[in-house]
C-alpha positions in Angstrom: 99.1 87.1 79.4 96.4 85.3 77.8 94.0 84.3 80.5 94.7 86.3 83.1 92.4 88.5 84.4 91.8 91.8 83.0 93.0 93.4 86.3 96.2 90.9 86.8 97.2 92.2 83.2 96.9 96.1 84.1 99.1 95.0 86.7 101.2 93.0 85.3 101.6 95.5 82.8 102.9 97.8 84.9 105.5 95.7 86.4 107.2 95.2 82.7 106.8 98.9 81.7 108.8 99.7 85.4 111.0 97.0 84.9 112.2 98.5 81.3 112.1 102.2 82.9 108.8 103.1 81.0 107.1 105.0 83.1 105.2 107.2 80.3 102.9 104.0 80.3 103.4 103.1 83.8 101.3 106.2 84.8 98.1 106.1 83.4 97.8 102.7 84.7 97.1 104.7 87.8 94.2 107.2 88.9 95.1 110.7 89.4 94.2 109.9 93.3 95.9 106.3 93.5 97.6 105.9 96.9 100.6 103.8 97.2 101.7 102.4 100.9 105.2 101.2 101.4 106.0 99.5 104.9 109.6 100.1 106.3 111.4 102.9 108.4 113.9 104.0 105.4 113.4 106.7 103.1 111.0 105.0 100.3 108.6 104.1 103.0 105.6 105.8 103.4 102.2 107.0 102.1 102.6 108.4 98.8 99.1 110.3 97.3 98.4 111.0 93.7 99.8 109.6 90.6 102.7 112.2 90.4 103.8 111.4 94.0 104.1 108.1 93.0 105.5 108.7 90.0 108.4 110.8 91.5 108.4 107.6 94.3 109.4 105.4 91.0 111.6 107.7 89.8 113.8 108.2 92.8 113.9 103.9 93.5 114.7 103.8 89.9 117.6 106.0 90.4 118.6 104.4 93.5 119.5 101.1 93.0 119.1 98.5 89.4 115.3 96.9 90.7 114.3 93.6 89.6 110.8 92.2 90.7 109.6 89.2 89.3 106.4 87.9 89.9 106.1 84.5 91.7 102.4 84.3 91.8 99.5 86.6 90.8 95.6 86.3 92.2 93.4 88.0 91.0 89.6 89.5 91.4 87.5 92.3 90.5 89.0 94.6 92.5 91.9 93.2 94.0 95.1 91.5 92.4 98.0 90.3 95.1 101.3 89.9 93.4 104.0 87.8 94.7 107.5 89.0 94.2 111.0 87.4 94.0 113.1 91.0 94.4 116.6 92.1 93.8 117.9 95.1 94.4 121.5 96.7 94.1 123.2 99.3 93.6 127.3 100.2 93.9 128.2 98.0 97.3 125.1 96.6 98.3 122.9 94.0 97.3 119.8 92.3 98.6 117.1 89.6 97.6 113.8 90.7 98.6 110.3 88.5 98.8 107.3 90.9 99.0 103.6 91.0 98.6 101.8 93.7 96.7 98.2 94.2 97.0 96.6 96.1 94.2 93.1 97.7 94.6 91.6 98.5 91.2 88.8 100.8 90.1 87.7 101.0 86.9 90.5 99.0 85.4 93.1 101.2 86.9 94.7 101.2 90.4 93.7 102.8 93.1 95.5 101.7 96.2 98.5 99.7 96.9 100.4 98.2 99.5 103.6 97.1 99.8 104.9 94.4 102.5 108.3 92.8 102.7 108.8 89.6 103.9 112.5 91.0 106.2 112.0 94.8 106.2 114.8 95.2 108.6 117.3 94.0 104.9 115.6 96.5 102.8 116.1 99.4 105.4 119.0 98.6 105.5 119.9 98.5 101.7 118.3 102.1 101.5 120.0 103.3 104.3 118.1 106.6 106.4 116.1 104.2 108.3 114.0 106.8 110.5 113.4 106.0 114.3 109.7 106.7 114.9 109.8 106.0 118.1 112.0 108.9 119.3 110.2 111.4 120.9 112.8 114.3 119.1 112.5 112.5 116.0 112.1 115.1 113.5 110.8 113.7 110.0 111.3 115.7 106.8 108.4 116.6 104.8 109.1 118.8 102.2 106.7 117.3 99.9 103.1 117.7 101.2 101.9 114.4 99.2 104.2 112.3 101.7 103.2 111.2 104.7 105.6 109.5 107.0 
């Protein structure tokens, strides 16, 4: 990672420690306060706030389905580094390639905020199954934990 910017290698950093199911070093890459925003209508979308909320986030994807991101491109800046990713994702009769965009807003060397954009987020609903209908007027959307909202 020599090179890279200091805030593309916290990043980066925290891709590889997620990837190898590390995530005693994935979390203090993170402030306490971080906010992570994942677009979609299935059941790992949403606003996810503080670092444990988005460590239980990791936690259940990671149990979910074998999660492969590799980086296609990184740019990055003082406070902002936007990853690229080639995805795959499976789990026990399903499979789906992914391309996404993470942006990443740091503070202090750490992240802050993130959001999370898939390129076909109608494939990745899908693969996750639970997709929620917003638009219903009787929708009812489970929040048993307060640090989600949907």
């Amino acid at each position: 990672m020599h090179g890279l910017h200091p805030n593309a290698q916290v990043v980066l950093q925290g891709f590889r420690a997620f990837s190898e199911g590390d995530m005693a070093a994935v979390k203090p890459l993170f402030h306490d306060d971080a906010i992570w925003h994942s677009s979609g209508r299935n059941r790992f979308s949403g606003d996810f706030r503080g670092v444990d909320a988005i460590m239980r986030l990791f936690a259940e994807l990671s149990g979910a389905a074998r999660i492969e991101n590799e980086p296609h491109a990184v740019l990055a800046d003082e406070h902002h580094v936007i990853v690229l990713i080639n995805g795959r994702y499976s789990r026990p009769g399903a499979r789906v390639n992914a391309q996404s965009v993470f942006i990443f807003h740091l503070e202090d060397g750490k992240v802050a905020e993130v959001w999370v954009m898939f390129t076909d987020p109608y494939a990745l609903d899908e693969f996750w199954g639970q997709v929620i209908d917003l638009t219903a007027e009787e929708a009812e959307i489970p929040a048993a934990d307060p640090t989600i909202r949907r």
